[in-house]
N, C-alpha and C positions, 0 to 999 in steps of 0.2 A: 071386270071382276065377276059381273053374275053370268056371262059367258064363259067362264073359265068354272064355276062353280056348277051351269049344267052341263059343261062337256065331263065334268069327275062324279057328277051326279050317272047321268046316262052310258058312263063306261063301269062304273061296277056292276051293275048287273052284265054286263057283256063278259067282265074276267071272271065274274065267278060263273057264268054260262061254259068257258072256255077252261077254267078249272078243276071245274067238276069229274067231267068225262076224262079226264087225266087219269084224276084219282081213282074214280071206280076202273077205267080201263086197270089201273096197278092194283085196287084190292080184287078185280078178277085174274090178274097173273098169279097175284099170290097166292088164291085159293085156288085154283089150276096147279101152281106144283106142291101145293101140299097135298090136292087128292091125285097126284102121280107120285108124290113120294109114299103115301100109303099104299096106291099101286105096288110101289116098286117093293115094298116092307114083304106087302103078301105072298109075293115071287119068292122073296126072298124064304121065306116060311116055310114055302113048296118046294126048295131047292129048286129053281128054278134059278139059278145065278147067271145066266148071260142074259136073259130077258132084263133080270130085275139089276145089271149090270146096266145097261142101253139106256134105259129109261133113266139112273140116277145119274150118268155122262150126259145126256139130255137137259135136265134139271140144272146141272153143275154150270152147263154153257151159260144158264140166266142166273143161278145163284149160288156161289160154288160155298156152301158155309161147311159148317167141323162135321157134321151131321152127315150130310152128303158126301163128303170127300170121303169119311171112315166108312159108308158104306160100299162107296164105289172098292175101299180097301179090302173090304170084306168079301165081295164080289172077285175081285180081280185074285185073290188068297185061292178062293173056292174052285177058281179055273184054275190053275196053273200058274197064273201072271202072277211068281213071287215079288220079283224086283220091282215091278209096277205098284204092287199091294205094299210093299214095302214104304216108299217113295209117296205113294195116298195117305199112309197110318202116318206119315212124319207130317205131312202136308195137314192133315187132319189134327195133330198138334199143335204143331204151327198158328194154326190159326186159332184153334181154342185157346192158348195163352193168349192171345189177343186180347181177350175178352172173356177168364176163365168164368163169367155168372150165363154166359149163354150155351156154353156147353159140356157142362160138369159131367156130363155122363162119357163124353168121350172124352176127356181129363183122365177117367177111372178104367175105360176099358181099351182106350188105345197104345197107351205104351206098354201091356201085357203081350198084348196081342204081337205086336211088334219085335220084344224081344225074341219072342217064339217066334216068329217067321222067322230071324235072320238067322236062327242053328239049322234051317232049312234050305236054307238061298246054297245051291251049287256052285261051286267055287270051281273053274275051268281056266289052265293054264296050254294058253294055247305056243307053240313056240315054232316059228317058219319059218323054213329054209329059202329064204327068197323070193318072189314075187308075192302081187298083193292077193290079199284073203280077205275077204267078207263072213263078217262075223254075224250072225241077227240072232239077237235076245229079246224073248218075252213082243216078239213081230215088230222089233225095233232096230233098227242096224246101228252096230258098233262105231264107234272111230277106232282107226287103224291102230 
């Protein structure tokens, strides 16, 4: 019994040796993409939207929240990439009803923005005479 009591003695200092560095390593990811999300705010500020485009596709790879998705939206709108922007602003929904108290601001601003792109979105009827065609939208390729 008192060998079992100093082997549970002598291993909590070792998990919390071993849990520590977890943690801090995750509260320095966190604060890493909150100052590349302000990064990317600034860009966005300067019109600079494919910079500040990369950086929040970046971000989204480790934490893809309503925040980020709506601005990659925003970003992708500002280039050209309606359908993609479009497709973000829903995604960007999507997930804010998730959990509407963590992202009330794109609640408010993403499905305006949204309608308004889709009187936008070019509507192309392609129609072929035979053999196959490749279609590529927004640097995406179609199905047949």
């Amino acid at each position: 019994m008192r060998a079992l009591f100093l082997s549970l003695v002598l291993a909590l200092p070792l998990s919390a040796v071993t849990c520590c560095p977890r943690e801090a390593h995750a509260q320095d990811e966190v604060a890493e993409l909150k100052a590349r999300f302000k990064q990317a705010l600034a860009l966005e500020n300067d019109g600079q939207w494919e910079e500040a485009l990369g950086i929040f596709l970046t971000i989204a790879e480790k934490r893809r929240s309503p925040q980020v998705v709506f601005h990659i939206g925003l970003c992708q709108e500002q280039t050209g990439r309606l359908t993609s922007a479009r497709e973000s602003f829903e995604e960007a929904i999507s997930l804010a009803n998730a959990d509407p108290k963590v992202a009330p601001d794109v609640l408010e601003n993403a499905p305006p923005r949204l309608d308004a792109l889709k009187g936008r979105i070019p509507r192309i009827v392609l129609v072929s005479q035979g053999g196959a065609r490749t279609v590529i939208m927004d640097g995406k390729e179609l199905p047949p």
